[in-house]
C-alpha positions in Angstrom: 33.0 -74.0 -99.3 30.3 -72.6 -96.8 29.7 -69.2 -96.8 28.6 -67.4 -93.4 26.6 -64.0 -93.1 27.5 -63.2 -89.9 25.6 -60.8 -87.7 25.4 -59.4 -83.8 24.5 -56.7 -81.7 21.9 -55.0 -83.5 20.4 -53.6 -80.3 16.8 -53.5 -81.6 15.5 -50.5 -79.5 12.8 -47.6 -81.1 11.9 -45.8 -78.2 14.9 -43.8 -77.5 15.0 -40.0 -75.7 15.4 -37.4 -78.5 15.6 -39.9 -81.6 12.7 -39.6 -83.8 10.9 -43.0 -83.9 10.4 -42.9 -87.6 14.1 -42.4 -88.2 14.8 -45.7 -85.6 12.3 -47.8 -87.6 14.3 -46.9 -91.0 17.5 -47.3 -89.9 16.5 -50.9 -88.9 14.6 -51.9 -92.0 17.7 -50.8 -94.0 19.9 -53.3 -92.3 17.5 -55.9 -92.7 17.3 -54.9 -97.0 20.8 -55.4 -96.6 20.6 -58.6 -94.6 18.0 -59.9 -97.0 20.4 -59.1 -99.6 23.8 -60.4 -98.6 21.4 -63.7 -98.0 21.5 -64.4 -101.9 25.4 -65.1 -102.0 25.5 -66.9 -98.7 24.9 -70.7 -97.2 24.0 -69.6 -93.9 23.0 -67.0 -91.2 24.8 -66.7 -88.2 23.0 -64.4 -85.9 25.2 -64.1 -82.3 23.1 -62.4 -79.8 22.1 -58.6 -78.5 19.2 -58.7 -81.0 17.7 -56.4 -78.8 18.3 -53.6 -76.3 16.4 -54.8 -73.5 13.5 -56.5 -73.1 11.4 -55.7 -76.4 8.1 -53.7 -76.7 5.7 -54.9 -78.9 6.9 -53.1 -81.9 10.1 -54.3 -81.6 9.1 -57.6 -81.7 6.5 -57.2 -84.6 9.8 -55.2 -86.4 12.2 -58.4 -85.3 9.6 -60.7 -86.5 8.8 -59.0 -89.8 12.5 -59.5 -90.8 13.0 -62.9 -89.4 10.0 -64.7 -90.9 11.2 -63.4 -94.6 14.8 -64.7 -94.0 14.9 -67.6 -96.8 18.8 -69.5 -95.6 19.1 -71.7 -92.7 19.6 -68.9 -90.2 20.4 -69.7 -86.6 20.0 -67.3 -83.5 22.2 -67.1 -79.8 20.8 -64.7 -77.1 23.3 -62.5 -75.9 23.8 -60.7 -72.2 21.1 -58.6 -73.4 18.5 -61.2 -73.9 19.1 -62.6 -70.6 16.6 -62.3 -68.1 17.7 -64.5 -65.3 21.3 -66.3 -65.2 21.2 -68.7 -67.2 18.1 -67.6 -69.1 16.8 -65.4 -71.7 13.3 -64.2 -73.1 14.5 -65.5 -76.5 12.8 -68.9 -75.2 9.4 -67.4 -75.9 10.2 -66.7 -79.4 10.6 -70.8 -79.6 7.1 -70.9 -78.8 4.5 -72.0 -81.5 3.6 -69.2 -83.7 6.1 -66.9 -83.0 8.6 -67.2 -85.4 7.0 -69.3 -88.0 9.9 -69.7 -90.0 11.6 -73.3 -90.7 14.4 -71.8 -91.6 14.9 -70.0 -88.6 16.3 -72.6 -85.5 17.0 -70.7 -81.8 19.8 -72.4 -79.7 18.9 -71.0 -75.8 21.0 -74.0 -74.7 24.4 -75.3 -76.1 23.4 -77.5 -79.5 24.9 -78.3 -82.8 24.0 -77.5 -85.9 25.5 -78.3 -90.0 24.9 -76.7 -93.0 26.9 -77.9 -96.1 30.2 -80.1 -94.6 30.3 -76.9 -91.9 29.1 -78.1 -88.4 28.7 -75.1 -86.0 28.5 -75.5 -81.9 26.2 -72.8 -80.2 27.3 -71.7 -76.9 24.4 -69.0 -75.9 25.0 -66.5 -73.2 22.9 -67.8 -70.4 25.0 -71.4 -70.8 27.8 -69.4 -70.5 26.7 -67.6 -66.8 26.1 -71.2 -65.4 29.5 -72.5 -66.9 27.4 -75.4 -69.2 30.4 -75.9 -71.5 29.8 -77.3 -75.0 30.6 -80.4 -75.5 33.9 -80.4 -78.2 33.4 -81.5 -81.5 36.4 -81.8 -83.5 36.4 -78.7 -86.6 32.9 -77.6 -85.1 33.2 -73.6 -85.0 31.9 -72.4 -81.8 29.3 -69.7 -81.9 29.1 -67.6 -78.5 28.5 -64.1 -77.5 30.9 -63.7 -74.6 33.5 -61.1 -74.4 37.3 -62.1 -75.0 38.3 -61.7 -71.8 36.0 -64.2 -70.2 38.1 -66.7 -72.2 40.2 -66.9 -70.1 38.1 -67.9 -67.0 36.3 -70.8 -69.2 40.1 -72.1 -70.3 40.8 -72.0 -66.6 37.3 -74.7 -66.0 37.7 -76.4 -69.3 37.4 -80.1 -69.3 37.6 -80.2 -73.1 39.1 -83.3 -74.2 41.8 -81.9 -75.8 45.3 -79.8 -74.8 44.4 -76.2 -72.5 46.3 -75.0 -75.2 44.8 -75.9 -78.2 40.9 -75.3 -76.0 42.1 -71.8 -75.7 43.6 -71.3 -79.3 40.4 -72.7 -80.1 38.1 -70.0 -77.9 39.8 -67.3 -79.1 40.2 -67.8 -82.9 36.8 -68.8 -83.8 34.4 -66.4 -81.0 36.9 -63.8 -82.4 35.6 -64.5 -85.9 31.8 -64.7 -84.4 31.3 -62.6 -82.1 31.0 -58.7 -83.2 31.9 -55.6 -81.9 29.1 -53.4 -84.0 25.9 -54.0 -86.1 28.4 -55.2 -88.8 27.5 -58.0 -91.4 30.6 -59.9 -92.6 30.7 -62.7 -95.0 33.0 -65.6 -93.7 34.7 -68.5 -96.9 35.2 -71.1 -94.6 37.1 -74.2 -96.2 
């Protein structure tokens, strides 16, 4: 059984109107103690996009960094609509760059991939894929790991080419970005078979 830490939309931003910085900056080094945590009882670290607010300032990124560079599971990372920069691109490319994150247990996906951990194979379907309607390539018992809002699922089943029933692509869609994709900063631990 693989366990999954699953997190999404943390919406890294310190430099908000009216919100004391020092309160921001705590607020975000409690969920990663938490992350850090939750790490010790799980297989692997899902993280599904929105990282950040916008594009980051410095301190965010040293913040981001600080956190990601201590993470000691296979953890794998999406951009979501709010790492994009350009259709079909995000600024989470840089962060592939030598020297940035110098963890190896930290692997980006900024275009569709694959990934297993344990008998669990996961397929990563980032944002910026999604805007140029790059579809995955199906895997059978892959789970797909997207940030893309519900209701677009129904405008990739209508262009799906999946090898496979439009039934069973939708079913498909919907069951596992519903388990991977979150609504809040929430972290969830996922038993998977």
């Amino acid at each position: 059984m693989t366990k999954i830490l699953c997190s999404a939309d943390w919406h890294i931003l310190l430099h908000k109107k009216k919100v004391p910085y020092t309160w921001q900056m705590s607020r975000f080094k409690s969920m990663f103690a938490k992350l850090l945590e939750l790490e010790h009882d799980c297989d692997v670290h899902i993280i599904a996009g929105d990282i950040f607010d916008k594009k980051p300032e410095p301190d965010e990124i040293c913040l981001f960094l600080s956190y990601i560079n201590s993470v000691t599971i296979p953890t794998y990372i999406i951009p979501g609509n709010h790492e994009a920069t350009r259709k079909g691109e995000s600024f989470f490319e840089h962060f592939t760059e030598r020297n940035a994150i110098k963890n190896e247990n930290v692997h980006v996906f900024t275009k569709n991939g694959r990934a297993t951990v344990g008998k669990t194979s996961f397929c990563f379907f980032p944002y910026g894929e999604m805007q140029i309607n790059n579809l995955p390539t199906y895997i059978e018992d892959d789970i797909l790991v997207t940030h893309i809002r519900v209701k677009c699922l129904h405008t990739l089943h209508r262009n799906m080419t999946f090898p496979y029933s439009p039934l069973g692509a939708y079913v498909y869609l919907v069951i596992y970005t519903l388990i991977i994709v979150m609504v809040t900063a929430t972290v969830t631990i996922l038993a998977l078979r």
